[in-house]
C-alpha positions in Angstrom: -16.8 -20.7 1.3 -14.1 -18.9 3.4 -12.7 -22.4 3.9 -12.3 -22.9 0.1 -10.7 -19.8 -0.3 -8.2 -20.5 2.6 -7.6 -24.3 0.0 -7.3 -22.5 -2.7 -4.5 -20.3 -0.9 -3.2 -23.6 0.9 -3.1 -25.3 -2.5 -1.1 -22.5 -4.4 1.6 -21.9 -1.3 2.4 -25.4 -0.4 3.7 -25.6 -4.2 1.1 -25.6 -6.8 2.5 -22.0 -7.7 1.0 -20.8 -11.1 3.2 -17.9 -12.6 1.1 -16.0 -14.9 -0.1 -17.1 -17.8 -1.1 -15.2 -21.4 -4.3 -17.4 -20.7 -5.9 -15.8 -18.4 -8.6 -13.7 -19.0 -7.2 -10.3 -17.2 -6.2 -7.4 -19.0 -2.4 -7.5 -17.2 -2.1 -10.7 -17.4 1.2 -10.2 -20.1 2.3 -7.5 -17.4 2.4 -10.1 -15.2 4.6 -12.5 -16.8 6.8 -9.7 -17.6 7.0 -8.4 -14.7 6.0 -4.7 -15.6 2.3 -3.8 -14.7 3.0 -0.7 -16.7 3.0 -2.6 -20.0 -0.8 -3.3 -19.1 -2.1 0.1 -18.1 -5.4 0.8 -18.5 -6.9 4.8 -19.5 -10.1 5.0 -20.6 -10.6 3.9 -24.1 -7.8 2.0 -23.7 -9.4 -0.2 -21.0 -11.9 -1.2 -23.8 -9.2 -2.2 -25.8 -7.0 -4.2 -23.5 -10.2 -5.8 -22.5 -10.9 -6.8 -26.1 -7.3 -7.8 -27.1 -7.3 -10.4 -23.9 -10.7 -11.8 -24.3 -11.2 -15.3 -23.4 -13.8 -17.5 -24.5 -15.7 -16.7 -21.6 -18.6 -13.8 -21.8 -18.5 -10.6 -20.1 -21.5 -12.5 -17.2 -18.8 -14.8 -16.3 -16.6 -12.4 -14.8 -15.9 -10.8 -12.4 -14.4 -7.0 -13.4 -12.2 -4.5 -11.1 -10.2 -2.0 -11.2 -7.1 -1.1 -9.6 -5.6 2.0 -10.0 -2.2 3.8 -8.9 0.8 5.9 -10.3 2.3 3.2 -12.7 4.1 5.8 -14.6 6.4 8.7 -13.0 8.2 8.6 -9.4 6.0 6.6 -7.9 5.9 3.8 -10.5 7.4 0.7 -8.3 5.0 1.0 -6.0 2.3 1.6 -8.4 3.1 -1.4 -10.3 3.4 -2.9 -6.7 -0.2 -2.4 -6.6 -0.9 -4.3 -9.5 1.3 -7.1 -9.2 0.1 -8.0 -5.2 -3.2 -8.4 -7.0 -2.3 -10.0 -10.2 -0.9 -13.1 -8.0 -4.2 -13.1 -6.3 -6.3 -13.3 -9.3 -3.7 -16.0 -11.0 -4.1 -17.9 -8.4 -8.1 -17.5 -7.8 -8.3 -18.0 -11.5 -5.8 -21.2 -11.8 -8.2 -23.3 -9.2 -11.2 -22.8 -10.8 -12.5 -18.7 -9.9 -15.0 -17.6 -7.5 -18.5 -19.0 -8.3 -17.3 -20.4 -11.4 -16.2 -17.0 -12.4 -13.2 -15.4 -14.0 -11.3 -12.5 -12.1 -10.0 -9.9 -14.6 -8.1 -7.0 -13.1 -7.9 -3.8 -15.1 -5.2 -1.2 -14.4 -5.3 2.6 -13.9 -2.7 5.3 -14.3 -3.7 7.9 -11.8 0.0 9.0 -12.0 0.1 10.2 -7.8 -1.6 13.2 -9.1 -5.3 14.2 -7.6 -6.4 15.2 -10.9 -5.6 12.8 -12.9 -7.2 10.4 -10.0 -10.7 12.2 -10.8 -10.4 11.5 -14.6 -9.5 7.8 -13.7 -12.8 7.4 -11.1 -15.0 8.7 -14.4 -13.7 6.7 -16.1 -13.9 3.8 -13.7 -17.6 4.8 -13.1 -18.9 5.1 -16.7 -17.6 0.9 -17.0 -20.6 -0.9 -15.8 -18.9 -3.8 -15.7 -16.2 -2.7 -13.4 -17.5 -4.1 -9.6 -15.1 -2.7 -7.4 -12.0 -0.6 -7.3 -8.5 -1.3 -5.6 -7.9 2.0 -4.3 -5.3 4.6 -5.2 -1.8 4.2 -3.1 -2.0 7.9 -2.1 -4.4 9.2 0.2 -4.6 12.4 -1.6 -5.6 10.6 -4.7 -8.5 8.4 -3.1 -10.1 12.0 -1.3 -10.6 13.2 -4.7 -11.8 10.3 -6.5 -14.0 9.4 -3.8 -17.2 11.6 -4.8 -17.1 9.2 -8.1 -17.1 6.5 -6.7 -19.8 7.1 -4.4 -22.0 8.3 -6.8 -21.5 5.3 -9.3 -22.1 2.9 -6.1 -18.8 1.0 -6.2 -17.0 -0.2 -3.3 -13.4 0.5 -2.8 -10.7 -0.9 -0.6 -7.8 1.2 0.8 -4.8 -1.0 1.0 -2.4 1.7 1.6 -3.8 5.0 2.6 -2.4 5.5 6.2 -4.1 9.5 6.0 -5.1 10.1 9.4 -8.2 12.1 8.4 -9.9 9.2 6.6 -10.8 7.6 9.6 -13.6 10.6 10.5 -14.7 10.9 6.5 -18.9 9.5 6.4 -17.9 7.0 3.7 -20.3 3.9 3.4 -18.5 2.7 0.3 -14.6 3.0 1.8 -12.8 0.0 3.3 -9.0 0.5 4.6 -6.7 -2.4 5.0 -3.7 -0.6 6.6 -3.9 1.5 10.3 -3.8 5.0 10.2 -0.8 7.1 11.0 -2.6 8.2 13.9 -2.3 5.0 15.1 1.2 3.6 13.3 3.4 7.0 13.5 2.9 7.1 17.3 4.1 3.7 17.9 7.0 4.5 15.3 7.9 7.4 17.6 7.1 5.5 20.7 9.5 2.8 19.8 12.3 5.3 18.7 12.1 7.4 21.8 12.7 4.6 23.9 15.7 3.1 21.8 17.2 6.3 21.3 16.0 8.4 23.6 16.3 11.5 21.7 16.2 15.2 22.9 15.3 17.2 19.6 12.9 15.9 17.2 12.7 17.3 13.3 10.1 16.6 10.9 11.0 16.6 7.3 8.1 16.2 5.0 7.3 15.8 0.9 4.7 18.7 0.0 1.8 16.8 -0.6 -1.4 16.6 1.4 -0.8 12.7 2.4 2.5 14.0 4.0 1.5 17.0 5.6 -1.2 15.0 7.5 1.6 12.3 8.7 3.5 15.5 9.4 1.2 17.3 11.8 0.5 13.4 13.5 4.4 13.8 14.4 4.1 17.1 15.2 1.1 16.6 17.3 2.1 13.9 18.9 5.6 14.8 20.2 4.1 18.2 21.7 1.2 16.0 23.4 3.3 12.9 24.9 6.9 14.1 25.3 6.3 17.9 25.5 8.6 18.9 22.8 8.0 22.8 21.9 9.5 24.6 18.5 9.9 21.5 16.6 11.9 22.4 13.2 9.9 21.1 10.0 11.3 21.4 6.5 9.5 20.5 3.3 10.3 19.8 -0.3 8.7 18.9 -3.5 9.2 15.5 -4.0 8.8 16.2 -8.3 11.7 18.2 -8.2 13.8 18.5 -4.9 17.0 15.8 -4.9 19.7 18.0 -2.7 18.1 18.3 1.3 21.3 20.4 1.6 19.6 23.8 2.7 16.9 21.5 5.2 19.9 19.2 6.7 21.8 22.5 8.0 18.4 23.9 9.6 18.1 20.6 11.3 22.1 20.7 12.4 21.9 23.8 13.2 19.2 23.8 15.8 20.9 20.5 17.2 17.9 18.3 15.9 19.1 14.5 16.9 15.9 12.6 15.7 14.6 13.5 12.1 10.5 12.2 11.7 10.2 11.4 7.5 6.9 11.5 6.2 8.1 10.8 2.2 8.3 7.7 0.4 12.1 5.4 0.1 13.7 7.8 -2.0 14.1 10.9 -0.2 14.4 8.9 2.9 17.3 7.3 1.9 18.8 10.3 0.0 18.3 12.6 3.8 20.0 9.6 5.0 23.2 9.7 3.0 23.0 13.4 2.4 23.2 14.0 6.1 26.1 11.5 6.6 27.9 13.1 4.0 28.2 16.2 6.0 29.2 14.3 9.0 25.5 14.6 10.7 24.3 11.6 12.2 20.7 12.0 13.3 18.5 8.8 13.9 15.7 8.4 11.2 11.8 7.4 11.6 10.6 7.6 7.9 7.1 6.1 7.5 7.8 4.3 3.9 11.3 3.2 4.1 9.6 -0.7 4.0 10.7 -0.8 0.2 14.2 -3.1 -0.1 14.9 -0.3 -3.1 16.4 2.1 -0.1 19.4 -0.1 0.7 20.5 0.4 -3.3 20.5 3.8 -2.9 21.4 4.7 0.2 23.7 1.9 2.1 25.1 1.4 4.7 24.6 4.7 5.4 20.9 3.2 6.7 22.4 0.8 9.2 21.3 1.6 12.9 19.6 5.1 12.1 17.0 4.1 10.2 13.6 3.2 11.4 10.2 2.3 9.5 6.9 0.8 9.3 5.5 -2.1 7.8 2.6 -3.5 7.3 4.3 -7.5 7.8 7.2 -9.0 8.9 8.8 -11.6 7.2 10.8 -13.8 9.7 11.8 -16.4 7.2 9.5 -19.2 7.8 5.8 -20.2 6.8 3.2 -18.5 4.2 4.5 -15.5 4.5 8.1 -16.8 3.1 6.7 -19.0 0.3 4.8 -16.1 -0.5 7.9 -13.5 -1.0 9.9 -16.1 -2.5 7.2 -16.4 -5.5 7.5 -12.8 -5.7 11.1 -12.6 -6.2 10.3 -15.5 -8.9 8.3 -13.5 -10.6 9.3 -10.3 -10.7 12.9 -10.1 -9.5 11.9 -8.1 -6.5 11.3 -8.0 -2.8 7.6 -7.4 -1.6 6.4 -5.3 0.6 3.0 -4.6 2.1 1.8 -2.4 -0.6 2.0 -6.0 -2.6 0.1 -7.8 0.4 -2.1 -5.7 1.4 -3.8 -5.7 -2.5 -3.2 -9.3 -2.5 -4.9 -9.6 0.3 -7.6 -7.4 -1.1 -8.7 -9.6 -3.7 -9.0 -12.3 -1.7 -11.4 -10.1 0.5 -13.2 -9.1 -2.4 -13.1 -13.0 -3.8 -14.8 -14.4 0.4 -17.4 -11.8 -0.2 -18.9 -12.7 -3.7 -18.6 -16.5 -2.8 -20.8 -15.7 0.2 -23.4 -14.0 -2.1 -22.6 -11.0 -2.3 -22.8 -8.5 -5.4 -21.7 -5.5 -6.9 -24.7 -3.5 -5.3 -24.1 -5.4 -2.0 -20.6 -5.5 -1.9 -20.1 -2.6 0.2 -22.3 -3.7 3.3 -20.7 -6.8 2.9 -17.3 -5.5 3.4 -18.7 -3.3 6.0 -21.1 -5.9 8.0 -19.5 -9.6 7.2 -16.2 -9.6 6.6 -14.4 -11.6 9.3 -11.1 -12.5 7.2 -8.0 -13.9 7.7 -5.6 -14.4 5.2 -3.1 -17.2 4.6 -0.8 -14.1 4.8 -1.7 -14.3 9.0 -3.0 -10.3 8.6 -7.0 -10.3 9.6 -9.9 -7.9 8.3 -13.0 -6.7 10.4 -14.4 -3.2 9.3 -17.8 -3.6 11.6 -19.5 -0.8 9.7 -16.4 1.2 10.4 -13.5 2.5 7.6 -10.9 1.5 9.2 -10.0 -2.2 9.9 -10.8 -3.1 13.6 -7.9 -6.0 13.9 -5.5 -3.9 11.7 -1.5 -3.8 13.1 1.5 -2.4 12.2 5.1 -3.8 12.7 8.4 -1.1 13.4 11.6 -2.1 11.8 14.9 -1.2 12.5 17.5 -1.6 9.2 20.5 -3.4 11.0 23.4 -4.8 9.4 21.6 -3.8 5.6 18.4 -6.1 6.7 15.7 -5.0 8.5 14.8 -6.1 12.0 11.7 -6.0 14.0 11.4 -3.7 16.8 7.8 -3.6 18.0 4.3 -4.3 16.7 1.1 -2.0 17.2 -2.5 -2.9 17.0 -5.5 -0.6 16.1 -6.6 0.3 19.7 -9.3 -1.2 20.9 
């Protein structure tokens, strides 16, 4: 059955490309074709009624139900509705050649909003929807930790496609699958790659206050004290709801002669740090762990050229699936994708090998954990072998050169 996954993928990319139709029995199927995921969200009662309003003819036993949930409202929105939209194109294009099993794929979205709390409320919800099979995890680590007592309870399996928190990896989880390394693993070889291009003297970490980035924070911190000896590393926070001006942070770092700034914070204050410090005539190189969104080069520049490092989860040199897969991204929805969109794209197709190889909704967790051997047309692979993390997961460092970003380096989970 993997093989008629990997035609149903080969089909779609090499120009049968279905954009998303009103037709299609998934609640965010209009948010699709609209480009806005937000237009579809799902809370609660609501998820009943969205369900209801985008019935097709066929019954509830014909398809199959899951959730995906992220902040598709607030700051965080784009990649929230990144979320979505990854594994909307999935389903579209599982759906458009015929479903899984003779099954339907409908994909219902969640508003967690990036907030803890409001992730809790979702997972009840989530859990009190028999019909719901399996869950698209929350983009934020922080958010996943809280829900994940839910979800274990109810039984559902859930797959991680972007939390990089380095403490997941020890959490007893049976039901947990992550799709992207940990920092533990892709902040080092971040660091690694800068330190030998730059050869800095004075690292600085800057960090949003939030428990996702004060665990990336302390793997810098860690890190740089354990390889490279550094001692007395200056870190600054900020509260990424409110703080815009890094004006009081970028003077600490000046002042104590800080060359190398480590960012764990998503695009925006990245690129605002970036600019902000340029602005005062301080030009420190940058290693920001989610600059990978094409967003930063609107708001921050040139300013990003030849400072500014990230991570990524692909690369896209121009050629093969991985092109014709952007390019009906941009299609769609007028924007560059990134690997929060492949890695949930990827996760339906996961989700899609498993239940064509028998599995359930009450197996579909040792599936995931036992037989899942999966590479997608994408090129990324997926082996969990009864682990959380994915044993062939890999990370590429890019380097923003000339207002494009360039690969530097790729890491591997180590083995």
């Amino acid at each position: 059955m993997k093989k008629l996954i990997a035609c149903i993928l080969a089909l779609v990319l090499c120009g049968s490309l279905i954009a998303c139709s009103a037709s299609k029995s998934t609640t965010t199927s209009a948010a699709a074709s609209s480009g806005s995921a937000a237009a579809a969200v799902s809370t609660g009662s609501a998820a009943s009624a969205a369900a209801s309003s985008t019935a097709s003819s066929a019954s509830s036993g014909e398809k199959i139900r899951f959730a995906v949930v992220g902040p598709l409202t607030g700051d965080q929105s784009e990649q929230g509705n990144n979320e979505v939209r990854g594994a909307q194109m999935a389903v579209d294009e599982i759906n458009g050649a015929g479903g899984v099993n003779g099954k339907q794929l409908e994909l219902v979205a969640y508003d967690d909003q990036g907030t803890p709390n409001q992730a809790v409320t979702i997972a009840e919800k989530i859990a009190s929807d028999d019909t719901i099979e399996f869950v698209l995890a929350n983009l934020n680590s922080g958010c996943v930790v809280a829900a994940q007592p839910t979800y274990i309870n109810a039984g559902l399996a859930v797959l991680g496609g972007t939390n990089s928190m380095d403490e997941l990896s020890t959490e007893s989880w049976t039901n947990y699958f992550r799709l992207c390394l940990s920092d533990g693993v892709s902040c080092k070889v971040l660091m690694d790659v800068i330190k030998q291009d730059t050869d800095f003297k004075k690292p600085g970490i800057f960090y949003a206050n939030s428990a996702n980035d004060l665990s990336c924070a302390n793997v810098y911190k860690n890190y740089l004290e354990q390889k490279y000896g550094f001692t007395d590393i200056p870190m600054e926070t900020f509260n990424p709801d409110t703080d815009k001006d890094f004006s009081s942070q970028i003077e600490k770092f000046k002042a104590s002669g800080v060359d190398a700034i480590f960012i764990s914070a998503e695009y925006t204050p990245s690129g605002l740090l970036c600019m902000q410090c340029h602005e005062k005539g301080y030009y420190p190189v940058f290693g920001a762990a989610s600059a990978n969104n094409s967003a930063i080069f609107d708001l921050a520049g040139e300013n990003l050229n030849d400072c500014m490092y990230t991570l990524c989860g692909f690369f896209n040199d121009g050629t093969g699936a991985l092109q014709t897969f952007c390019d009906k991204y941009n299609k769609l929805y007028n924007l560059d994708a990134n690997d929060v969109v492949t890695r949930n794209y990827d996760a339906v197709y996961i989700a899609a090998d498993a239940y064509s190889n028998g599995a359930t909704k009450d197996t579909l967790a040792d599936y995931f954990s036992s037989k899942t051997d999966f590479t997608s047309e994408l090129g990324s692979e997926y082996v969990w072998d009864g682990h959380i993390d994915n044993q062939m997961g890999d990370v590429y460092i890019l380097k923003i050169v000339d207002g494009a970003y360039t690969q530097c380096a790729r890491g591997v989970y180590p083995k």
